[in-house]
N, C-alpha and C positions, 0 to 999 in steps of 0.2 A: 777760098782765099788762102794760098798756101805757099809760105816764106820756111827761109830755115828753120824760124822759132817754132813755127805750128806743126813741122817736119821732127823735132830734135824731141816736145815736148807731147807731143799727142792733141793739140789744141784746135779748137774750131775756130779762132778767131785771133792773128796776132798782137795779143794785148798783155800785158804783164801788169797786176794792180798792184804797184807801188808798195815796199814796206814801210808803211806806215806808221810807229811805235806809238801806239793810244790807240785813234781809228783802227788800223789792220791787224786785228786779231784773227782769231782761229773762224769766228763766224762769215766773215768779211772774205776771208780766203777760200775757205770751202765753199761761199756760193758764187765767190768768182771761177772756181775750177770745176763746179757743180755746171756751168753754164757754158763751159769750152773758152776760158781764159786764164792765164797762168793764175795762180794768187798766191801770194807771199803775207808773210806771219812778221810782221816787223817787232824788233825785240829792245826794246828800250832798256836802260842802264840798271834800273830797277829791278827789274825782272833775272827770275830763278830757272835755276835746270827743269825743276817740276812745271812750272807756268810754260814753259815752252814743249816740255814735252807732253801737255794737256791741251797748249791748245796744236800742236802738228795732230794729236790723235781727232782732234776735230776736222781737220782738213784735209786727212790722210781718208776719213772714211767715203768719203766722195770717190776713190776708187780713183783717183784722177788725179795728173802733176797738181803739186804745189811746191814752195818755196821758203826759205825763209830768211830774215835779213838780218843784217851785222853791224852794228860798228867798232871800225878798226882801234878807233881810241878807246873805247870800253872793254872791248877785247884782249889789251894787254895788263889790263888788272882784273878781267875778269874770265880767263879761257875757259871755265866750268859753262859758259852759256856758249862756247862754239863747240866743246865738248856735247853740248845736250842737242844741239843744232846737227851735230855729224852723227850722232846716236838715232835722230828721228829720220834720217834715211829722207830726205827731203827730194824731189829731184833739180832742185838747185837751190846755193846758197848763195847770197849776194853778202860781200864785204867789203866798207869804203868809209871812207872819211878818215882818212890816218896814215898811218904806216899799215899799209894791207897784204903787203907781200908775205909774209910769214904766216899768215891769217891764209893765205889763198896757197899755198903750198898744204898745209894741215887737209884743206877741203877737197883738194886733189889726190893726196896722198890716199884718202878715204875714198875715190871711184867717185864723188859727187860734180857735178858741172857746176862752175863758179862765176859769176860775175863781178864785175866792179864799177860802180856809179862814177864819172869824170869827169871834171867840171870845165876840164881844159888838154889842150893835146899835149901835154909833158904827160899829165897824168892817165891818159890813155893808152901812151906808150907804155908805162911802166906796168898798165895793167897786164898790157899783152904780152910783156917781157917776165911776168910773173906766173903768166901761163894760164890766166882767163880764159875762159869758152866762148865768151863775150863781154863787150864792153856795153856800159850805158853811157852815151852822150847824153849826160845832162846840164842842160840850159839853165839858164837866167831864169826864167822865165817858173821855174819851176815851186812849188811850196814844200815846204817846213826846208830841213838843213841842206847847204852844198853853198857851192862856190855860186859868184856872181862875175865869173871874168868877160862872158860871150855866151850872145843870145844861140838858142836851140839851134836855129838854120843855121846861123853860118860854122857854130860847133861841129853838126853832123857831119857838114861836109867836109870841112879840114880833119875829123877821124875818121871819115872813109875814106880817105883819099891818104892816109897813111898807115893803118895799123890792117891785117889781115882777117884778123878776126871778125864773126858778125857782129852787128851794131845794133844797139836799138837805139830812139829818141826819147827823148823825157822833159817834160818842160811844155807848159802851153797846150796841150794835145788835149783839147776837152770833145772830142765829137768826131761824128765818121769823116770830115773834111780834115781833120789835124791828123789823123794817124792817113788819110789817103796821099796828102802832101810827103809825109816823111819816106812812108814804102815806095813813093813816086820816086823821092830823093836818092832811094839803094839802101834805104835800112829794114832789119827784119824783120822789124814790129816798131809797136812802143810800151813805153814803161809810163803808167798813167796810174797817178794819185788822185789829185782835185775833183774828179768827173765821180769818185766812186765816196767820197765824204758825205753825199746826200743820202747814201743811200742805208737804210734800216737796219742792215747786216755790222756797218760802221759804228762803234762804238760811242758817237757822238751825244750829247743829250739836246732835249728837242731846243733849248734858249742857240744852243751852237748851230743847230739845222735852220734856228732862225735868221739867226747872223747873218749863216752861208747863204742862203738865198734871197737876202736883201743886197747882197753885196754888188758893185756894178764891176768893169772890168778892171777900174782905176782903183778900187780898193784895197791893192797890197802894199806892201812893203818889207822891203831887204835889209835886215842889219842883224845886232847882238845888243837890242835893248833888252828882251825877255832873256835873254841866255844871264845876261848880267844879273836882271832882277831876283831872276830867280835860283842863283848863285850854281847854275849847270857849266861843268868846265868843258863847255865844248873848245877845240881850238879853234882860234880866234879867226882862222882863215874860212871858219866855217859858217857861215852869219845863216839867217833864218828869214825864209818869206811869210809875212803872217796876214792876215787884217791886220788895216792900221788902224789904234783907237788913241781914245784920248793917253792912257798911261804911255804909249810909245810917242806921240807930239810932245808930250812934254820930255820925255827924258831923252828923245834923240839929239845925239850931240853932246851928251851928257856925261858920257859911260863912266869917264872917272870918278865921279860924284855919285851916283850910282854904286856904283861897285864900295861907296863906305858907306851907303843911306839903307840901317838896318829899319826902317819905320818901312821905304821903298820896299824891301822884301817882302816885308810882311805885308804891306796891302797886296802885293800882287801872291801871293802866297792864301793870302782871305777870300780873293777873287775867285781865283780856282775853284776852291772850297764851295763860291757861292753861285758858280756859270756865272757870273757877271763879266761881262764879253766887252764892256766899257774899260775894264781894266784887264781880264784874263788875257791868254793869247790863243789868236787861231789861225793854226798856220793852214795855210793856202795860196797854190801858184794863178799868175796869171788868170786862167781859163775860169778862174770864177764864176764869172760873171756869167757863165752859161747854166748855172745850175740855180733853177727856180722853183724844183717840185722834191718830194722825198720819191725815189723810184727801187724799186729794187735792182741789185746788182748784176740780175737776169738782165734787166728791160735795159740799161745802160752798156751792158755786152753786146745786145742786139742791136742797137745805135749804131757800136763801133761797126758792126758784123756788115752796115750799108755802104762801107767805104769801097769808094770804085776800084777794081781790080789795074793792078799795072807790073810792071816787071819787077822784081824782085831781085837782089844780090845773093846769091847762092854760097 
C-alpha cells in the first residue's frame, strides 16, 4: 500500500499515530514506527528539553521515521521545547493550534518536514502558504484539542481541492474501512489517535482503558469545560473532544461560573490525582466506540495494513 506518506517517510502502512500529549510518548511512538507506521511524541505544555529528548531517543532507536508534535500556543512562551524538538532530528515535526507560521519556518530552516493540523480551509491555506510538507485535515470528529467547524469528509475534500500539498485525514478513522475511505478520497494517509489509546505502549492507566472500552459511539463530547476546570489556557477557538461524564453535564454551559468556582478546580484537579473518570477527563474522538480489547500497537497497525488498495494523490 504505497501513498506519498509511506514513499516520503519509509512506512509499511499509511498511518501517522496522532501526537498525543499524555498517551503518545516515546513508548507509544516507537512501537508504532517499530511496526511500519509513522509515530509521533506529542509534547504537552509541561514538559522539558530533557523529557523530549529522552523520549525521541526512545523512538529514534527503532531505526525507523518518527515524529514529534507542537503546540503553536505553547511555543511562543516556550521555544526551548521546539529548540529540543529540532535538536532530536525527528523526521517530522507537526506544529498547530496558534499562530504556527513562525514555528513552521524555524522547522524548515533546520531541513525537517513539517506539518500542520487544520481544522478549516483558511487555516489550510495558511499552512501551505507557510511552507508545510503537508497538511492534516482535521475533522470534528476527532479527540482531545482542535477546532470543531466541519466534519472530516467534507474538510478533506474542500482541502484537496484547494491547497497543493499532500493531505492526510484525521478525525473518525478508527479501522482499515476509515483510512480505505479517505485514501479512496485522494489523501495520503491518515493521522489516527483514538484507535491507538487502547493500546499497552499508550500511557493510559488500566481505570481509563476501562472507560475507553465501555464507551459506545455516542459517548463524546466537544467543548472547554475541562480546559476551564482545570485552569489550561488553551485558546478558546480550541475546545476538546472528551468522554462526557458527570462533571461535564453539570458544568456545560456554565463556563463563566466555572472559570471563578476554585472548589470546581480542585475536584477535578483530585480526580486526576485519583483516575476517577466520573469527574477526570478523557479525551477521545468519535471512533470510540470501536475500541473494546487492550491490543498492541503491532496488532492495530495491522488492522489499518487490511484497507483495500485504491489510487492515491501523488
Amino acid at each position: 500500500m504505497r501513498t506519498w506518506l509511506t514513499d516520503a517517510f519509509a512506512l509499511d502502512v499509511p498511518v501517522v499515530c496522532a501526537p498525543m500529549a499524555g498517551p503518545g510518548e516515546g513508548p507509544l511512538a516507537a512501537a508504532v514506527s517499530a511496526a511500519g507506521g509513522l509515530g509521533m511524541i506529542g509534547v504537552g505544555a509541561a514538559q522539558t528539553p530533557d523529557w523530549v529528548e529522552r523520549h525521541a531517543a526512545t523512538a529514534r532507536a527503532t531505526g525507523r521515521s518518527f515524529g514529534i508534535g507542537l503546540m503553536a500556543w505553547v511555543l511562543d512562551g516556550r521555544p526551548d521545547l521546539l529548540d529540543a524538538a529540532i535538536a532530536a532530528r525527528p523526521a517530522l515535526v507537526s506544529v498547530s493550534f496558534g499562530t504556527f507560521e513562525p514555528h513552521v519556518r524555524r522547522v524548515k530552516d533546520a531541513g525537517i518536514a513539517v506539518a500542520t493540523q487544520a481544522g478549516n480551509l483558511d487555516e489550510a491555506r495558511r499552512a501551505e502558504q507557510a511552507g508545510v510538507d503537508l497538511v492534516v485535515a482535521r475533522g470534528a470528529e476527532a479527540g482531545g484539542h482542535g477546532r470543531a467547524d466541519i466534519g472530516t469528509l467534507p474538510l478533506l475534500q474542500t482541502v484537496l481541492e484547494h491547497v497543493q500539498v499532500p493531505v492526510l485525514a484525521a478525525g473518525g478513522i478508527a479501522g482499515p474501512r476509515g483510512l480505505a475511505a479517505v485514501l479512496a478520497a485522494g489523501a495520503a494517509g491518515a493521522w489516527v489517535g483514538t484507535a491507538f489509546l487502547g493500546c499497552p505502549e499508550a500511557t493510559a492507566t488500566p481505570d481509563a482503558r476501562r472507560a475507553l472500552f465501555a464507551a459506545t459511539d455516542t459517548a463524546t463530547a466537544y467543548g472547554r469545560v475541562f480546559d476551564v476546570g482545570s485552569r489550561v489556557p488553551w485558546p478558546p477557538e480550541f475546545g476538546g473532544r472528551a468522554l462526557r461524564n458527570a462533571y461535564l453535564d453539570t458544568w456545560e454551559g456554565r463556563l463563566d461560573e466555572l472559570a471563578d468556582d476554585e472548589e470546581a478546580a480542585e475536584q477535578l484537579a483530585r480526580a486526576r490525582a485519583a483516575h476517577d473518570y466520573d469527574v477526570a477527563y478523557l479525551y477521545a474522538g468519535q471512533g470510540v466506540g470501536v475500541l473494546r480489547e487492550e491490543r498492541p500497537a503491532a496488532a492495530v497497525l495491522a488492522d489499518f495494513a487490511r484497507a483495500a488498495p485504491a489510487r492515491h494523490r501523488s
